[in-house]
C-alpha positions as a printed Julia matrix, in Angstrom:
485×3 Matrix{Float64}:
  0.0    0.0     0.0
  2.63   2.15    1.02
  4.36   1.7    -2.49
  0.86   2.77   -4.11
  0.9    6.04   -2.02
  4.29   6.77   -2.94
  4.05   6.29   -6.59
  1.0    8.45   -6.58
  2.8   11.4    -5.05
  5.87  11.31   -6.79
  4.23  10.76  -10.52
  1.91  13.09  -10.34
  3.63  16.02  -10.43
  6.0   13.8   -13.09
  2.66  13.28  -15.15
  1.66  17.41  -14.38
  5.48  18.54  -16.14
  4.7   15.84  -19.35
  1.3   17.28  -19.44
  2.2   20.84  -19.55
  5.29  20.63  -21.37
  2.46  19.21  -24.6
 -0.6   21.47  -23.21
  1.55  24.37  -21.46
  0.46  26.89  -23.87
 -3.4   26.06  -23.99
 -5.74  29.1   -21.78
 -6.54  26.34  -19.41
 -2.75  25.34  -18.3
 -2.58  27.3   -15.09
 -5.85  25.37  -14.04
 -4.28  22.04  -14.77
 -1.01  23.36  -12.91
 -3.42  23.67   -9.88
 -5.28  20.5   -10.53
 -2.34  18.24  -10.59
 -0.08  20.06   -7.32
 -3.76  19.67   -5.9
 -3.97  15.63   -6.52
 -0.1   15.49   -5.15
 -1.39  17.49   -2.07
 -3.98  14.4    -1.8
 -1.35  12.12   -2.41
  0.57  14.09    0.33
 -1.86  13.7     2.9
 -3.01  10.09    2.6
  0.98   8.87    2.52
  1.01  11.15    5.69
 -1.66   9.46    7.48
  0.01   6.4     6.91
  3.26   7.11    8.27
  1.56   8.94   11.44
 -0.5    5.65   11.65
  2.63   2.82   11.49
  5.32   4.53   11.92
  8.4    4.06    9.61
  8.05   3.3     6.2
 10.4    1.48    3.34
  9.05   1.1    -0.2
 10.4   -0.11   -3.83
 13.5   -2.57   -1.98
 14.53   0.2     0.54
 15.02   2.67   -2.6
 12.98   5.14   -0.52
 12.08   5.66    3.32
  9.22   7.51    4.85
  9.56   8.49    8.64
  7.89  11.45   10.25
 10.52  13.91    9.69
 10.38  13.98    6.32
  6.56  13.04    5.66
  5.82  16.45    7.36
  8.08  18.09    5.36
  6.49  15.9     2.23
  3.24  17.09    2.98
  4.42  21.05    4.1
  6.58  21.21    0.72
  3.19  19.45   -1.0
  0.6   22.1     0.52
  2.74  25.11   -0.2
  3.22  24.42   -4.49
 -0.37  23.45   -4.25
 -1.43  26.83   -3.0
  0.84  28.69   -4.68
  0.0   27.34   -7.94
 -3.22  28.75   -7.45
 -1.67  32.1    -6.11
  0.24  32.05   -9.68
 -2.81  31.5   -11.96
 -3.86  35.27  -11.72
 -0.35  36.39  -11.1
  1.35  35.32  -14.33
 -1.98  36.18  -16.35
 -1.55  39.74  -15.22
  2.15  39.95  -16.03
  1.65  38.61  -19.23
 -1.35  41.1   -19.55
  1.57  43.59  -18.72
  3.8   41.98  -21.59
  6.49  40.57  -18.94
  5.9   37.33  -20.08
  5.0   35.26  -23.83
  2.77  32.48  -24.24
  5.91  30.33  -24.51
  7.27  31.62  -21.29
  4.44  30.77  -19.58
  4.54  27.27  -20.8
  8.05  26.67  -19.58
  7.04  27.98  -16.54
  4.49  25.56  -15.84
  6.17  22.22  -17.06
  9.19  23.47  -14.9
  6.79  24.3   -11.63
  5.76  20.79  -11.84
  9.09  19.11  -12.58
 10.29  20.86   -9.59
  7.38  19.85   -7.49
  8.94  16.39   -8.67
 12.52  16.92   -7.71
 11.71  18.5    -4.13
  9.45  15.62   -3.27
 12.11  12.88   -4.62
 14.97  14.36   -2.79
 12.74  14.13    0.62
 11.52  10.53    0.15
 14.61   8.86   -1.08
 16.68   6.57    1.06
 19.84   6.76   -1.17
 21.9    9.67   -0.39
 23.28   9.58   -3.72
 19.39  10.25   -5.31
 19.27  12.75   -2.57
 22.2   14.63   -4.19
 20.86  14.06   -8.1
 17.51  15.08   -6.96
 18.59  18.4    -5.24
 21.07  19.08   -8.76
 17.69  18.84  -10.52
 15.85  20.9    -8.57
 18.58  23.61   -9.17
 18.36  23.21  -12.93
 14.76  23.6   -12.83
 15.3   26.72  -11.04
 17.66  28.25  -13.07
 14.98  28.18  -15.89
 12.36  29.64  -13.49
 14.52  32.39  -12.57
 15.55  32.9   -15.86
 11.89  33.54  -17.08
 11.64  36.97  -17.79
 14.63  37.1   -19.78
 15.9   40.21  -18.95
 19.57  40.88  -18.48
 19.17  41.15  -14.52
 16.74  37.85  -14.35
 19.7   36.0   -16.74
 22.08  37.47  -14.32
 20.82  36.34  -11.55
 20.25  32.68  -12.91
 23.53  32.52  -13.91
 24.96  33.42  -10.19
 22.45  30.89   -9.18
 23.59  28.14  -11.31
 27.45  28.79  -10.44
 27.06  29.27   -6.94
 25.06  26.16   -6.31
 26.84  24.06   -9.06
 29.63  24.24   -7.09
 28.07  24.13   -3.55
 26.36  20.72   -4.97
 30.09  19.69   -5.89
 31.38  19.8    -2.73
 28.2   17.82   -1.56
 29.01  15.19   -4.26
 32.51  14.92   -2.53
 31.1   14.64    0.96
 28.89  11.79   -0.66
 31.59   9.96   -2.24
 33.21  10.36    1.27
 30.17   9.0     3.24
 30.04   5.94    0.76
 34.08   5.62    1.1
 33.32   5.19    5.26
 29.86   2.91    4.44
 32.19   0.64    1.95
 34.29  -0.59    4.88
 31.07  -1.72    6.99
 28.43  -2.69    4.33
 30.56  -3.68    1.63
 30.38  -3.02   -2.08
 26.8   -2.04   -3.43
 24.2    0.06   -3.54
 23.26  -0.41    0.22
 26.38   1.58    1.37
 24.27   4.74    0.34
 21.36   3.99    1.99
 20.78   5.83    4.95
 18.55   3.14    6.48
 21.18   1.07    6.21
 24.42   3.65    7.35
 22.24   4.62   10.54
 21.86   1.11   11.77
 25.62   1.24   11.5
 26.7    4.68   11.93
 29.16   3.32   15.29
 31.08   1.42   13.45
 31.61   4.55   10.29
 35.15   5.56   10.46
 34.79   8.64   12.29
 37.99  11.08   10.53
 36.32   9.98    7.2
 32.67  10.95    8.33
 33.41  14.56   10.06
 35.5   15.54    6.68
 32.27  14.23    4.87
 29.94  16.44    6.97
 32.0   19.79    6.64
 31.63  18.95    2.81
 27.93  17.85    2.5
 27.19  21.09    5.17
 28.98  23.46    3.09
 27.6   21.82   -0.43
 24.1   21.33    0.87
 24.1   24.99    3.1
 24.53  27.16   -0.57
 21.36  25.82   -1.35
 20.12  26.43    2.14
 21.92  30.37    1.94
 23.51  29.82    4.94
 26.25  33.08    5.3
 28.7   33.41    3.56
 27.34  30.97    1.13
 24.35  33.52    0.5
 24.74  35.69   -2.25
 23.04  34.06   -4.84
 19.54  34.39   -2.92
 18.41  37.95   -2.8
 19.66  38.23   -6.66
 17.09  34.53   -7.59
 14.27  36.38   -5.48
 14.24  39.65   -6.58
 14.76  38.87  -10.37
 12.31  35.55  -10.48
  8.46  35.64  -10.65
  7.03  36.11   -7.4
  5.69  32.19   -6.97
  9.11  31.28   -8.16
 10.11  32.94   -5.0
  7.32  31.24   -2.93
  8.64  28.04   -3.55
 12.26  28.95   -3.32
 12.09  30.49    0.18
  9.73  28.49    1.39
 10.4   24.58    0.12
 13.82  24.5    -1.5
 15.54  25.75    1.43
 13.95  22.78    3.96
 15.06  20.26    1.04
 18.49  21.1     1.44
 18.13  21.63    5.3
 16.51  17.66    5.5
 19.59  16.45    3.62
 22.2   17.84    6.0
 19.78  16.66    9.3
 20.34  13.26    7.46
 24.02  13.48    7.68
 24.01  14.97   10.91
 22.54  11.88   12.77
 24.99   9.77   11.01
 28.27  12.01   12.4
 26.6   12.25   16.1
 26.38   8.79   16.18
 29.87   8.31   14.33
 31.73  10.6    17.19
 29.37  10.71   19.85
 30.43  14.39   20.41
 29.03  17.76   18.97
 31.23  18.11   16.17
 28.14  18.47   13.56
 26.23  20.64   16.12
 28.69  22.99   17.02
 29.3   23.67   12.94
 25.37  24.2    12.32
 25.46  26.21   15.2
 28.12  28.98   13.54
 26.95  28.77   10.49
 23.65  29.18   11.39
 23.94  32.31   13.84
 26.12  33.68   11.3
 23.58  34.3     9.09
 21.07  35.48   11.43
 23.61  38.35   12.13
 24.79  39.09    9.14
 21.3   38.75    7.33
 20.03  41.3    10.42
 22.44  43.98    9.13
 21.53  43.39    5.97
 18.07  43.94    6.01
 18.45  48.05    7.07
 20.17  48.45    3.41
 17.55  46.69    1.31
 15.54  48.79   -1.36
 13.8   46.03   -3.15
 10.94  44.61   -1.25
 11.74  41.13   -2.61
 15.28  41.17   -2.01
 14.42  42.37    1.98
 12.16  39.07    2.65
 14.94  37.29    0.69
 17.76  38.31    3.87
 14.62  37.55    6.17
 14.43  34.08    4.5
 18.52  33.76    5.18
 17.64  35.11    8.75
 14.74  32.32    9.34
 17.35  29.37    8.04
 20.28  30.26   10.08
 17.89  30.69   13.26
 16.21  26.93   12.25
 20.14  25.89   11.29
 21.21  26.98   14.78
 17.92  25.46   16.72
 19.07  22.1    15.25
 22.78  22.34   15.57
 21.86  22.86   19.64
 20.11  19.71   19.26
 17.64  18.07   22.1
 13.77  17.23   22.18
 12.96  20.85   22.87
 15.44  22.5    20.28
 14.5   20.13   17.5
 11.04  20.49   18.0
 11.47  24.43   18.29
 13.58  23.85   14.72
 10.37  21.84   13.0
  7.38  24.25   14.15
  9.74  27.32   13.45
 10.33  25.3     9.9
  6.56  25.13    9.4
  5.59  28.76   10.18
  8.52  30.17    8.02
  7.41  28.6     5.32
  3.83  28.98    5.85
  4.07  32.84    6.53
  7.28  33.82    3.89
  5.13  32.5     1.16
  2.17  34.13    2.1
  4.41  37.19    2.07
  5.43  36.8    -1.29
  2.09  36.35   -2.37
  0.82  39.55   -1.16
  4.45  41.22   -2.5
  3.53  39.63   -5.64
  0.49  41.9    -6.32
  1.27  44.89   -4.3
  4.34  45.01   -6.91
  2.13  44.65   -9.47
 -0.28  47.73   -8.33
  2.68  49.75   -8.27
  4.81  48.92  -11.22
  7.83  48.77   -9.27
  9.34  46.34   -6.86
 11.43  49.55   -4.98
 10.2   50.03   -1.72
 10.06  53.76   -1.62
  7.41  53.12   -4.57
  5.23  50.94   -3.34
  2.67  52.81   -1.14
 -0.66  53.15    0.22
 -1.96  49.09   -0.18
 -4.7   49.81    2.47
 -6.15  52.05   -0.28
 -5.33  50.47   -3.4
 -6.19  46.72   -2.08
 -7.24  46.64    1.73
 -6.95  42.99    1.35
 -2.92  42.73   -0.03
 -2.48  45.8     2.54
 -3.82  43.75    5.39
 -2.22  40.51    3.81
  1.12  42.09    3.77
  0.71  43.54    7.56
 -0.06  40.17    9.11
  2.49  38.96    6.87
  5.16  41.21    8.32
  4.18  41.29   11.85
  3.88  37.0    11.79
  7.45  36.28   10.15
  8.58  39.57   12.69
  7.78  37.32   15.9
  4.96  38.95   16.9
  2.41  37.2    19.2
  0.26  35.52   18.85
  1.35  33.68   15.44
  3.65  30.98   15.47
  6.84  32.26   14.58
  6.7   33.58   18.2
  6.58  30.23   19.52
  9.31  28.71   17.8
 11.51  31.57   18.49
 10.32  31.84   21.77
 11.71  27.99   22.46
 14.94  28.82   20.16
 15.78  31.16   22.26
 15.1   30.05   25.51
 16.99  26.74   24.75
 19.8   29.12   23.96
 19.93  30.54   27.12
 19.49  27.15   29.11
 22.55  25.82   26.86
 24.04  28.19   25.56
 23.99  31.5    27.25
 26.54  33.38   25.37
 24.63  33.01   22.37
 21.33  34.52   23.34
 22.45  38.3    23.6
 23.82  37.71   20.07
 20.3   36.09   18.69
 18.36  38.59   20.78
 20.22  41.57   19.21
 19.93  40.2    15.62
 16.24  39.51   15.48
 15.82  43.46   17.21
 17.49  44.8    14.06
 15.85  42.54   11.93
 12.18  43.54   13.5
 13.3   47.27   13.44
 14.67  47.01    9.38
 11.4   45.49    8.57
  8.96  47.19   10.07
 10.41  50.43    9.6
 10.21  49.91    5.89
  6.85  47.78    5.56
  5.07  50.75    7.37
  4.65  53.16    4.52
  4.14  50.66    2.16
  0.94  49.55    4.06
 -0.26  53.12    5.09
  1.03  55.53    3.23
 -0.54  57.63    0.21
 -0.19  56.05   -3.67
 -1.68  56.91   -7.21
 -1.41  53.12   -8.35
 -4.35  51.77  -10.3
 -6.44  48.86   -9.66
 -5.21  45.5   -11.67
 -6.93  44.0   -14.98
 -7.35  40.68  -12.87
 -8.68  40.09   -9.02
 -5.85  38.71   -7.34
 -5.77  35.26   -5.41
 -5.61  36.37   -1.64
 -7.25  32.91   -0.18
 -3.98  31.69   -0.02
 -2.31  34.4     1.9
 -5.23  33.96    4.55
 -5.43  30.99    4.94
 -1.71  30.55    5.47
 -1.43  33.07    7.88
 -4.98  31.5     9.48
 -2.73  27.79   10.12
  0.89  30.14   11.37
 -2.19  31.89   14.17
 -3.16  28.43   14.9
 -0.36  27.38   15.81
  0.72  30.06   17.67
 -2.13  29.81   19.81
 -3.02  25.68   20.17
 -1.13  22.88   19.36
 -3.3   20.2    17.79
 -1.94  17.34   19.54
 -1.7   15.01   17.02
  1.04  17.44   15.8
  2.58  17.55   18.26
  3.13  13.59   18.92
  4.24  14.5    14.96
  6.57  16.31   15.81
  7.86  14.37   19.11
  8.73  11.43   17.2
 10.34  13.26   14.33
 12.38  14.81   17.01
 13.3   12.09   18.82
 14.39  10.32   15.37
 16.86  13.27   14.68
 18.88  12.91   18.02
């Protein structure tokens, strides 16, 4: 059964990119983007249920494992393309209304969106850590076309950093695989089993452990470009600002936990390699890193999209550093805090997405007035702001409520240096957000309504959990943490 479930997820979105890459330029291809990220949503959910159910699953001879780490992340990374593609159906019709985009462009656009869909949700369910690597050097070729889409000589720019950057970050995460199988070889023998993690985990005492910390500090620095940990960064604000706005959805909010999942993989192999806190104490540097140096950044930030993009390098580092501490309470801080950012940044974009396209411009000094223009994207973009800001009740308060008081139980020097970064953060972003949301503007409505249900009701789940913890979730979340160390 479980081998049904897992077929149906993964070839849907397959089937969606064959389908659009024939269909992609017919009127009604955005609605069968939205129909097929809905059936892998469905897929999502009932492979979800399952896991939740029985714990633990292998399917197609150990090729691919399900556990409940990365079925919530299967059915978080599921939910977001599947509201986002409906988010994108009146976005891209407006800017090709505005002549930003071709029928052809929009074609490529779709087959890619779905074909990326396919490459995030392989790269999460795979038990080979080789697959894991192919799959995540898909998914950047997919984005490089999605970046790439409005063809100007910033959006080619940008792709091109984007390629480079992570073409090589992915090569050092090849060599920190071929390292990991070089340690497995010795163990497991010969074979396609010395990749799987299944398999390396049940024997990750006996790894040699010289061979698997210079494996981690290669897979963390391969795998953490793709995350934009600092100072592996600079190819994110250029994708963001430059790419369409659901483009930028997905990338803050999905690609980043991909890469994050793969290096939590590796991590529970070196901990139980060196039984010390080798693999911690790098996530934890890396991660407050960027939290710092993405807080200072923020205050210099013209371009709306580039600002959320340092917030999304902020959000990482602080869910990179809540892991690298490690523990039942850190972890679980690190999985809710991954759930909210994702929820709330995407919702964010959304409602960036069409207050950009009231005003013309994506330069902050503008964009102005929303409240007028839209009171819905105005009020969208406020709860946005004030959510991924910390602000109680929603639940990036929580999370970064538990972050940091695990920091100061642990690791007290740390927490002046957290609670100083997220203060310039909150002071950056709200200081620049304000006028946009309440201040005067001349922009004109748009030729289509835009798709606002989204931003709602992803704020609606962040508030939810910010105020109750269904506890079903939470067991979720319990186990997954207690699998991870």
């Amino acid at each position: 059964m479980i081998d049904l479930q897992l077929l149906a997820l993964l070839l849907t979105p397959l089937l969606g990119g064959g389908l659009l890459a024939v269909f992609g330029s017919r009127r009604w291809a955005a609605e069968l983007n939205s129909l097929m990220s809905g059936f892998t949503f469905l897929a999502s959910v009932a492979l979800t249920m399952r896991v939740v159910e029985q714990g633990p699953q292998v399917a197609f001879n150990e090729q691919f494992f399900i556990d409940p780490f990365n079925v919530f992340l299967v059915a978080l990374t599921a939910f977001v393309a599947f509201t986002t593609s409906l988010f994108s159906r009146p976005y891209m019709r407006v800017e090709q209304h505005h002549g930003k985009l071709s029928t052809p462009m929009l074609h490529l656009y779709y087959s890619m969106y779905q074909l990326f869909t396919f490459t995030m949700l392989l790269a999460l369910t795979t038990n080979n850590m080789g697959i894991i690597w192919v799959a995540m050097e898909a998914a950047t070729l997919t984005t490089v076309l999605l970046v790439s889409l409005y063809r100007t000589p910033a959006s080619l720019e940008a792709a091109w950093k984007y390629f480079i950057l992570c073409g090589v970050g992915i090569a050092l995460a090849l060599f920190g695989t071929i390292l990991l199988y070089f340690a497995a070889e010795r163990v497991l023998g010969q074979g396609g089993t010395a990749l799987l993690w299944t398999h390396l985990n049940q024997v990750k005492t006996d790894l040699e452990p010289t061979v698997l910390k210079l494996a981690f500090v290669f897979l963390l620095v391969g795998y953490g470009t793709k995350i934009g940990l600092v100072p592996l960064h600079s190819w994110l604000p250029d994708a963001h600002a430059e790419g369409p706005t659901p483009v930028s959805a997905v990338l803050s909010g999905l690609l980043l936990n991909i890469a994050l999942c793969a290096v939590m993989r590796s991590k529970v192999l070196v901990d139980g390699s060196l039984g010390n806190h080798f693999a911690g104490n790098l996530m934890m540097g890396f991660g407050l890193l960027s939290v710092v140096v993405a807080a200072l950044f923020l205050s210099r930030q013209k371009d709306i999209k580039r600002m959320f993009a340092y917030s999304s390098i902020e959000h990482m580092g602080l869910i990179t550093f809540a892991f690298g501490m490690g523990g039942a309470v850190a972890t679980f801080a690190g999985m809710l805090h991954m759930t909210v950012h994702s929820l709330v940044k995407s919702a964010i974009f959304f409602a960036v997405g069409h207050a950009v396209q009231k005003s013309g411009t994506q330069q902050m000094e503008h964009i102005r007035g929303m409240l007028q223009i839209s009171p819905t994207v105005g009020w969208g973009l406020a709860l946005g702001t004030f959510a991924i800001l910390g602000m109680p009740p929603f639940g990036v308060f929580a999370s970064e409520f538990l972050i940091i008081t695990t920091a100061m139980h642990s690791y007290p020097w740390s927490t002046p240096i957290l609670l100083a970064a997220l203060g310039i953060a909150f002071a950056a972003i709200f200081g620049k957000i304000q006028p946009i949301v309440f201040g005067e503007t001349t922009a004109r409505r748009l030729p289509h309504p835009p798709a606002l249900i989204p931003v709602f009701v992803h704020l609606l789940l962040a508030l939810i959990l910010g105020l109750y913890m269904p506890p079903y979730l939470a067991g979720w979340y319990r186990q997954a943490a207690a699998l991870l160390g």
